[in-house]
DSSP file (Angstrom, degrees, kcal/mol; ACC not computed):
  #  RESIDUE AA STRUCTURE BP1 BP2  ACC     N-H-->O    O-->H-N    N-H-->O    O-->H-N    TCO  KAPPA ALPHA  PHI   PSI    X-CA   Y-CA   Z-CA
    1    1 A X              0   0    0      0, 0.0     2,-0.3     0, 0.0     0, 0.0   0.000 360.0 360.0 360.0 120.5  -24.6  -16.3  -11.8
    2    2 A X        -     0   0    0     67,-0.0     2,-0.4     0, 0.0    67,-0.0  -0.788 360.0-168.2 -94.6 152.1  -25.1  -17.5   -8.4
    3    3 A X        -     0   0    0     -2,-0.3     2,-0.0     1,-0.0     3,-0.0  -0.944  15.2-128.1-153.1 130.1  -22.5  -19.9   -7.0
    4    4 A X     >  -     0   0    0     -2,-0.4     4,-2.8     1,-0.1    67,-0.1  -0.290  33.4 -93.3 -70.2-177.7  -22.8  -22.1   -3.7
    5    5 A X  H  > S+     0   0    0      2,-0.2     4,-2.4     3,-0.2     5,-0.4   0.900 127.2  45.0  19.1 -89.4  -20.4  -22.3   -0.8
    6    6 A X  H >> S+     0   0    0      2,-0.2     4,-2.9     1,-0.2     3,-1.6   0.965 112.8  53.5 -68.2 -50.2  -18.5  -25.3   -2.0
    7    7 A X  H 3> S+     0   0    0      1,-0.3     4,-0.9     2,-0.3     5,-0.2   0.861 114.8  41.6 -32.4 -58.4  -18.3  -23.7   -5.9
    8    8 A X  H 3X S+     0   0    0     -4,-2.8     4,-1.6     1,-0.2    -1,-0.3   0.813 113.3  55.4 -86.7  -1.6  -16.9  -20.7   -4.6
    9    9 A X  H <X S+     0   0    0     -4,-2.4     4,-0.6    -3,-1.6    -2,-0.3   0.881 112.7  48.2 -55.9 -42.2  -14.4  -23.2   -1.8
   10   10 A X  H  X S+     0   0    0     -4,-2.9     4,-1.1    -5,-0.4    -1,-0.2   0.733 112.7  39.6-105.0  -5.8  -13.1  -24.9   -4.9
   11   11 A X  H  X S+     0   0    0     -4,-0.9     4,-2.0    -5,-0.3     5,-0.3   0.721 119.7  49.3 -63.8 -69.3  -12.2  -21.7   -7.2
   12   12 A X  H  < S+     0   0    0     -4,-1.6     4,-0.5     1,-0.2    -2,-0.3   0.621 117.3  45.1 -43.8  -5.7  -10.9  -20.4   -3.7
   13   13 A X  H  X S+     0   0    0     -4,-0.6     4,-1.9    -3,-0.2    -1,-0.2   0.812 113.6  46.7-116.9 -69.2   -9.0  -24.2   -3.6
   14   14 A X  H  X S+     0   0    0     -4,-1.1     4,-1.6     2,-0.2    -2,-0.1   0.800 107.4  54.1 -73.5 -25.3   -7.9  -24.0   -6.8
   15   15 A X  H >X S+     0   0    0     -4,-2.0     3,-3.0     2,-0.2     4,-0.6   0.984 112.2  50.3 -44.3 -88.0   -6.4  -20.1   -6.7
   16   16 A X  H >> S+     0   0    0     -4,-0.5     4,-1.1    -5,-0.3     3,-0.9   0.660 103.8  56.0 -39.3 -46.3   -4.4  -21.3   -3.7
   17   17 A X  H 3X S+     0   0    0     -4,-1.9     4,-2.9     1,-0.3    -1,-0.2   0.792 110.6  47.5 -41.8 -43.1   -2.9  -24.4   -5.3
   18   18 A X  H <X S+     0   0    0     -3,-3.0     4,-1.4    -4,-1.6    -1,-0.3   0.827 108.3  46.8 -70.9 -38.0   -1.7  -22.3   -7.8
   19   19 A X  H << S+     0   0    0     -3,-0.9     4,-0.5    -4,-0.6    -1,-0.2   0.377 117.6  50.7 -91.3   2.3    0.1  -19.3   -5.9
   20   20 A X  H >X S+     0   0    0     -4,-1.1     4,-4.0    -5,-0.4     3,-2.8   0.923 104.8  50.3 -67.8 -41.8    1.5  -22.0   -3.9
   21   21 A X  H 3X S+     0   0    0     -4,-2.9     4,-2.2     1,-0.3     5,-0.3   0.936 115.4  47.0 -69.0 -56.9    2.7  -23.9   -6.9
   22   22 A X  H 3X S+     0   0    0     -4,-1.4     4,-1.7     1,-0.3    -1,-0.3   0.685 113.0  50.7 -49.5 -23.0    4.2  -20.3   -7.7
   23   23 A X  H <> S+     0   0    0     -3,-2.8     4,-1.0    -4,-0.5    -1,-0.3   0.931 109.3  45.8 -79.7 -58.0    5.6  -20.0   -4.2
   24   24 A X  H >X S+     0   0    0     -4,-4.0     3,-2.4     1,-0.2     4,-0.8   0.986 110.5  54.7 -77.4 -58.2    7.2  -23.1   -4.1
   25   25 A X  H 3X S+     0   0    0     -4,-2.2     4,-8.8     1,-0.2    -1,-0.2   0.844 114.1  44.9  -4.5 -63.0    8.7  -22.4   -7.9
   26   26 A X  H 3< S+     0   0    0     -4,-1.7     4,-0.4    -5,-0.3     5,-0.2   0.773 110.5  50.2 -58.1 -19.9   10.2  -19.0   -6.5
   27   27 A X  H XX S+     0   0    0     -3,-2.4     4,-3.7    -4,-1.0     3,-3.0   0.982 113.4  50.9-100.2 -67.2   11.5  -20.4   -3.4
   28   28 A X  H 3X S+     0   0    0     -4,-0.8     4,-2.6     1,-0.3     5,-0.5   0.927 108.3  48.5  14.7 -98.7   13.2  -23.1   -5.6
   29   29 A X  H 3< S+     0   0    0     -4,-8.8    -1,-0.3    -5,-0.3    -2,-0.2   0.587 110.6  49.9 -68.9  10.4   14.7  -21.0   -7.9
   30   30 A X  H X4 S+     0   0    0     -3,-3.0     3,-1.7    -4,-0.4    -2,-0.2   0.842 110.5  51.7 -67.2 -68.3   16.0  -19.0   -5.1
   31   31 A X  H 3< S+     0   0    0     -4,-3.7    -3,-0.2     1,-0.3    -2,-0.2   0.903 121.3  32.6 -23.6 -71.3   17.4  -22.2   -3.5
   32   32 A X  T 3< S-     0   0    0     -4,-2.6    -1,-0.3    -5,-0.2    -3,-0.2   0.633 103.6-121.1 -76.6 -10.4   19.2  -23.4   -6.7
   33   33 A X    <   +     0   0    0     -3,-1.7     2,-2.0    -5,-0.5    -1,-0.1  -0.132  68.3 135.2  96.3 -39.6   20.1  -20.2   -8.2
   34   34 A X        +     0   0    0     -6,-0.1     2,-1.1     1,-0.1    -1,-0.2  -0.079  23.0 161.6 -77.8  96.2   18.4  -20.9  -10.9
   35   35 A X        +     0   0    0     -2,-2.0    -1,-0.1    -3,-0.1     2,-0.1  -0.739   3.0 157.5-116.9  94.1   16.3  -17.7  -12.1
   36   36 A X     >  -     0   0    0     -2,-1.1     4,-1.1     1,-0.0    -1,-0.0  -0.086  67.5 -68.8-102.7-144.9   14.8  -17.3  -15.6
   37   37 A X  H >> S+     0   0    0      1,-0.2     3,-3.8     2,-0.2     4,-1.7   0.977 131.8  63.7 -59.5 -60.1   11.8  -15.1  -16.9
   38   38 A X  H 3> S+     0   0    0      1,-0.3     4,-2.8     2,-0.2     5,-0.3   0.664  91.9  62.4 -14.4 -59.7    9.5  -17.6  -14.8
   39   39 A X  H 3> S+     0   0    0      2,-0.2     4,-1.7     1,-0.2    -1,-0.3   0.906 109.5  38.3 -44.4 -46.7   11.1  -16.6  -11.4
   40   40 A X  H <X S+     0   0    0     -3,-3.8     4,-4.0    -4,-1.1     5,-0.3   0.906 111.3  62.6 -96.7 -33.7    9.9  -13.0  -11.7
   41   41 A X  H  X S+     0   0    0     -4,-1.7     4,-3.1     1,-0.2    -2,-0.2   0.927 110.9  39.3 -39.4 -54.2    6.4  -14.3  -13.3
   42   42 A X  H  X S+     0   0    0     -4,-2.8     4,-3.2     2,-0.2     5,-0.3   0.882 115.8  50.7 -60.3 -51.6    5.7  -16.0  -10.2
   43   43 A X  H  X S+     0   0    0     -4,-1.7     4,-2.7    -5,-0.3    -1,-0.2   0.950 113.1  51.9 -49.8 -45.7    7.2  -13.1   -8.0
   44   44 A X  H  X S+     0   0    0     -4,-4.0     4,-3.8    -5,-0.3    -2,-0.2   0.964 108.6  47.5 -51.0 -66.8    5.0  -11.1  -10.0
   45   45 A X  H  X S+     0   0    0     -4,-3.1     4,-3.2    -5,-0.3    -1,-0.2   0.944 111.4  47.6  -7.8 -82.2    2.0  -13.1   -9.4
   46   46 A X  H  X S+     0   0    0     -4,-3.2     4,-3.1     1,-0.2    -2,-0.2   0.911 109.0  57.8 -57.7 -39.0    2.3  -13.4   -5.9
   47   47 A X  H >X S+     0   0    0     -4,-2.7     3,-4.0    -5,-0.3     4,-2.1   0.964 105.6  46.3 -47.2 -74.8    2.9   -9.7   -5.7
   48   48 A X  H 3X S+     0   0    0     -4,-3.8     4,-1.8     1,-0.3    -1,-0.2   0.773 106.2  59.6 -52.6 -32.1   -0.3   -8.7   -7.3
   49   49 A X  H 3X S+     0   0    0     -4,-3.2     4,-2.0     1,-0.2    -1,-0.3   0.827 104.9  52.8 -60.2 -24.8   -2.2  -11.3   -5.0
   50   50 A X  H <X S+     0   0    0     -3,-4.0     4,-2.9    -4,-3.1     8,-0.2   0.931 109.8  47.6 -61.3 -40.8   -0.8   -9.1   -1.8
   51   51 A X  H >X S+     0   0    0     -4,-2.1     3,-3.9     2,-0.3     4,-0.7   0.883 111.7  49.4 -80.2 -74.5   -2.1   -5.9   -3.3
   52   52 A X  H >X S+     0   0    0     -4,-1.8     4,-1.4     1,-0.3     3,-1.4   0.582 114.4  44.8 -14.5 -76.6   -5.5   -7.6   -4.1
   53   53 A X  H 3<>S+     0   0    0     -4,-2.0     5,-2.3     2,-0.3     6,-0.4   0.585 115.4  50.0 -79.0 -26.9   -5.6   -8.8   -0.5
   54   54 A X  H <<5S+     0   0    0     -3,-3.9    -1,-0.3    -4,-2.9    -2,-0.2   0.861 108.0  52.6 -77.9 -38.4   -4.4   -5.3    0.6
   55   55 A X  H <<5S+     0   0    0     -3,-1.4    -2,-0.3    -4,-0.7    -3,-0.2   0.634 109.1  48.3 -45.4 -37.8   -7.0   -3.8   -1.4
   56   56 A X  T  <5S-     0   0    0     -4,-1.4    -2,-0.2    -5,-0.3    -1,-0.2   0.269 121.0-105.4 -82.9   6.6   -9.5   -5.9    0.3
   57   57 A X  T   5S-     0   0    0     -5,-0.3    -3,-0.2     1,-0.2    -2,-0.1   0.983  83.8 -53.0  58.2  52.9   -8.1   -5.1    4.1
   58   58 A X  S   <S+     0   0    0     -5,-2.3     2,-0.3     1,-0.2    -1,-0.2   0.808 114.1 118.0  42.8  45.7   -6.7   -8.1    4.1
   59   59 A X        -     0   0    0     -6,-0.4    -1,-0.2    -7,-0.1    -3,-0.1  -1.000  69.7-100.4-146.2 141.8   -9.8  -10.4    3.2
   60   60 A X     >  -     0   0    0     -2,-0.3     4,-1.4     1,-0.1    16,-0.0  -0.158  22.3-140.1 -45.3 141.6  -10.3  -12.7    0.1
   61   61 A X  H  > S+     0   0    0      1,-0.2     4,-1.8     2,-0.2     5,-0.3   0.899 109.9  63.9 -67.6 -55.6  -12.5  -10.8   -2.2
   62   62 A X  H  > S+     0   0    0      1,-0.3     4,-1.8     2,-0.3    -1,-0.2   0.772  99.0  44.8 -26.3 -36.2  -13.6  -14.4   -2.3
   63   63 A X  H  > S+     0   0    0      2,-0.2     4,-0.5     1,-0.2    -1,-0.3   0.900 110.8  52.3 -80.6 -45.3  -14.7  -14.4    1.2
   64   64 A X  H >X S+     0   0    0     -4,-1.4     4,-1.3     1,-0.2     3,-0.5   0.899 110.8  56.2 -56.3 -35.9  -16.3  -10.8    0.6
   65   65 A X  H 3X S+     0   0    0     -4,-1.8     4,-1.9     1,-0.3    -2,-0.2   0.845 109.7  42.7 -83.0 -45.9  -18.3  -13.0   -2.8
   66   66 A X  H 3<>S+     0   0    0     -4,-1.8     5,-1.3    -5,-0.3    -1,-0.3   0.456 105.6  58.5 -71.8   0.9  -19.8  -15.6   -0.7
   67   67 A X  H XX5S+     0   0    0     -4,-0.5     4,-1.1    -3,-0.5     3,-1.1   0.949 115.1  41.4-101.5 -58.0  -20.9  -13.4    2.0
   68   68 A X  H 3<5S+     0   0    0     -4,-1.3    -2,-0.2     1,-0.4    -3,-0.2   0.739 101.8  65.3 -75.5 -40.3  -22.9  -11.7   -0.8
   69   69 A X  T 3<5S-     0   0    0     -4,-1.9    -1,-0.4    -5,-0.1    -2,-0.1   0.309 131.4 -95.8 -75.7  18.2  -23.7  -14.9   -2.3
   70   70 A X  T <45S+     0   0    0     -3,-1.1     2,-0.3     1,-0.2    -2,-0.2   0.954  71.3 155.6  78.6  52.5  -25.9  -15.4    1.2
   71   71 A X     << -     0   0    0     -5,-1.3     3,-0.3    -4,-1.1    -1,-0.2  -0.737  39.2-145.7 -94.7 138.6  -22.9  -17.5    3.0
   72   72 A X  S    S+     0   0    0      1,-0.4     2,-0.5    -2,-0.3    -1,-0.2   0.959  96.7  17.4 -61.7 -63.6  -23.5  -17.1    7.1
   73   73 A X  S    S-     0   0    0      1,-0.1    -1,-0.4     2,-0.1    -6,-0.0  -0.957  81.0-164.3-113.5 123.9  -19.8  -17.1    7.6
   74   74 A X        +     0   0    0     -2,-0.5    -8,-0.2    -3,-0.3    -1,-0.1   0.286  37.8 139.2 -90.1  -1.5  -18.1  -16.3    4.2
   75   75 A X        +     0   0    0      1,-0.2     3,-0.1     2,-0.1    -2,-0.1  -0.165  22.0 172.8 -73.1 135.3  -14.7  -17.5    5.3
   76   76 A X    >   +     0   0    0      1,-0.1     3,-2.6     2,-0.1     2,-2.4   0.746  51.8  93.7-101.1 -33.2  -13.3  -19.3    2.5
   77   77 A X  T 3   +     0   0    0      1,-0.3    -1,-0.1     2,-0.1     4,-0.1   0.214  55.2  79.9 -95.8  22.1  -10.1  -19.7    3.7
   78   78 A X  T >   -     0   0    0     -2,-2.4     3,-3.9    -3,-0.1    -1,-0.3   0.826  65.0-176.0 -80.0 -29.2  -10.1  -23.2    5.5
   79   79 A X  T <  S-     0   0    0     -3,-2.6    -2,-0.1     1,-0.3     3,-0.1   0.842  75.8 -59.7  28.2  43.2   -9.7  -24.5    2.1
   80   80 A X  T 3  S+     0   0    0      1,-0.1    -1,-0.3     3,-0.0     3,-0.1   0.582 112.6 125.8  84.4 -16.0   -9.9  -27.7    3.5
   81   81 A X    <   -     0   0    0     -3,-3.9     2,-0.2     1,-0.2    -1,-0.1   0.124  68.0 -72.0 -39.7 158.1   -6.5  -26.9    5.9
   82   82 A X     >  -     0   0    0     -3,-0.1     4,-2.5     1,-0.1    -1,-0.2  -0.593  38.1-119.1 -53.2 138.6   -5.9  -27.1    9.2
   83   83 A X  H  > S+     0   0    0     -2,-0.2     4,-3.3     2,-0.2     5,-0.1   0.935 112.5  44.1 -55.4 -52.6   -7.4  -24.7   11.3
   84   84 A X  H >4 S+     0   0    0      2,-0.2     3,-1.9     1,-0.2     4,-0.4   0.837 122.3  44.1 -52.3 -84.4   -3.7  -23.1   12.8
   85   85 A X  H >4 S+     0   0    0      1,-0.4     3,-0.6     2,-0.2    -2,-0.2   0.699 111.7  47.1 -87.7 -34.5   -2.4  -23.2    9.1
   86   86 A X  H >< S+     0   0    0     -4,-2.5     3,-1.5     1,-0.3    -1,-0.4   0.944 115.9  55.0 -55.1 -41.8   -5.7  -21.7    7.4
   87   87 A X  T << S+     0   0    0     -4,-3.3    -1,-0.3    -3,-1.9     3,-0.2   0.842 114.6  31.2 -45.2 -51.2   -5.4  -19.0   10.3
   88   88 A X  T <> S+     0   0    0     -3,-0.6     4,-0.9    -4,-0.4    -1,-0.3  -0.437  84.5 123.0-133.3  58.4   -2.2  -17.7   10.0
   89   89 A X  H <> S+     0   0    0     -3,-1.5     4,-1.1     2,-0.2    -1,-0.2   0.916  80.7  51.7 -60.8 -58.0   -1.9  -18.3    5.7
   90   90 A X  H  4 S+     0   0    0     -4,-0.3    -1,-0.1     2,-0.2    -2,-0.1   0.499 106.1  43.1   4.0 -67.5   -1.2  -14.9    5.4
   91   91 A X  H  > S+     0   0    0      2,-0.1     4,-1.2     3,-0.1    -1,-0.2   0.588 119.1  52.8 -93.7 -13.7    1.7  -14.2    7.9
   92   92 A X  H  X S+     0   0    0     -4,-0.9     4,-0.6     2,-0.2    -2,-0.2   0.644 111.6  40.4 -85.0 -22.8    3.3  -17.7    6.4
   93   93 A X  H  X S+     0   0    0     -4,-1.1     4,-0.9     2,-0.1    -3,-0.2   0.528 110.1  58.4 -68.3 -22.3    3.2  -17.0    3.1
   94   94 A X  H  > S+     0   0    0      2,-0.2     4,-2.0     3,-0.2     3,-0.3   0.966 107.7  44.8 -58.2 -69.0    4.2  -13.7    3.7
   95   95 A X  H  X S+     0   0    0     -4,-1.2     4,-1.3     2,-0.2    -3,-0.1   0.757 116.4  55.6 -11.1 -56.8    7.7  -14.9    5.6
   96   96 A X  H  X S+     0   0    0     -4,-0.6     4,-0.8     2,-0.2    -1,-0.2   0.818 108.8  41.5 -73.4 -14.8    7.9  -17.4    2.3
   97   97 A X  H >X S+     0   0    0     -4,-0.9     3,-1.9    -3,-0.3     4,-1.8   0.971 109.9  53.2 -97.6 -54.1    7.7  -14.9   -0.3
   98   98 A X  H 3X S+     0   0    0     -4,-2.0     4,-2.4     1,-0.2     5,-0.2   0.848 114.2  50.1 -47.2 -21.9   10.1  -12.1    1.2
   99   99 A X  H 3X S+     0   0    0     -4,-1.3     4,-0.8    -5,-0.2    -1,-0.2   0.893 113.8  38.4 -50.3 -38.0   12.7  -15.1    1.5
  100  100 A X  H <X S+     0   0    0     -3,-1.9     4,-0.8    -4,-0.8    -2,-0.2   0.520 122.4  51.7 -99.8  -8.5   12.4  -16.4   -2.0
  101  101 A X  H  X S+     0   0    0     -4,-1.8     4,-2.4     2,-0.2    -2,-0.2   0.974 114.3  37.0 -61.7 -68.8   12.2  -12.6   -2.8
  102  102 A X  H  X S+     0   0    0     -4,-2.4     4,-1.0     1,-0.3    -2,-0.2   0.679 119.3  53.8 -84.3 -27.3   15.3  -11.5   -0.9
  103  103 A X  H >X S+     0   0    0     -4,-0.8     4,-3.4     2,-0.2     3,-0.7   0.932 107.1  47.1 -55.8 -57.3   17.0  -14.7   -2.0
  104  104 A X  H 3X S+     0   0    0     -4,-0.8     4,-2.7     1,-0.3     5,-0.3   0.935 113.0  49.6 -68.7 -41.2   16.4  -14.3   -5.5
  105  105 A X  H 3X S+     0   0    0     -4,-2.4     4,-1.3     2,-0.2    -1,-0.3   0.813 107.5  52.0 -54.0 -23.2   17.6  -10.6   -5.5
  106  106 A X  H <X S+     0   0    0     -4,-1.0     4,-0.5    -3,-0.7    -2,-0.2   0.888 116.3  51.6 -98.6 -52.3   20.9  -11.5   -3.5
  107  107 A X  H  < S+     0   0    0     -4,-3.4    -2,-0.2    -5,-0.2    -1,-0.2   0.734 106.5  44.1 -22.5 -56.1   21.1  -14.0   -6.5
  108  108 A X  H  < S+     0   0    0     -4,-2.7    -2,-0.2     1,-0.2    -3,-0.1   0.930 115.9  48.3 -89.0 -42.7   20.6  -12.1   -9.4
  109  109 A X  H  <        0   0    0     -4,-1.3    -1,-0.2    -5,-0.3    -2,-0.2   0.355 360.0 360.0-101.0  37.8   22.7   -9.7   -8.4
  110  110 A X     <        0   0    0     -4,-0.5    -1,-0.3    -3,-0.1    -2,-0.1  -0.343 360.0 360.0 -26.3 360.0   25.5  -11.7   -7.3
């Protein structure tokens, strides 16, 4: 199945929506204390999306799928952002998730 540009922008749009939605959850239930199963689903999540992205040397497989799919420049990752924020997605989510990480641990076992 071949998939334009914008097809694979809006999977790559909707992905991100989602591990933010998880992000901001985690970061939440750091904030408030409030940490059920859900809190570590989301942690979990986000985890596995680093090691994807780690596996990949730190590029969207997504970006690697439109470059294959005959994209000039495969970068997915404007998603429609700002240029600063789309740039440095990565090292700011990174920052958010060891917070809501180290938070929630400091939490549970509290």
């Amino acid at each position: 199945m071949r998939l334009s540009h914008t097809h694979i922008r809006l999977v790559h749009s909707v992905i991100f929506l989602l591990l933010l939605l998880c992000l901001g959850y985690a970061i939440y239930s750091a904030v408030t204390g409030d940490i059920t199963v859900w809190t570590w689903v989301v942690l979990v999540i986000i985890l596995l999306e680093g090691l994807v992205l780690a596996y990949f040397d730190w590029n969207c497989p997504l970006t690697v799928w439109a470059e294959n799919q005959g994209a000039e420049n495969g970068s997915v990752a404007d998603l429609f952002l700002p240029r600063f924020l789309a740039d440095n997605l990565f090292r700011i989510s990174g920052i958010a998730y060891a917070i809501a990480l180290l938070l929630v641990l400091v939490r549970w076992f509290a």
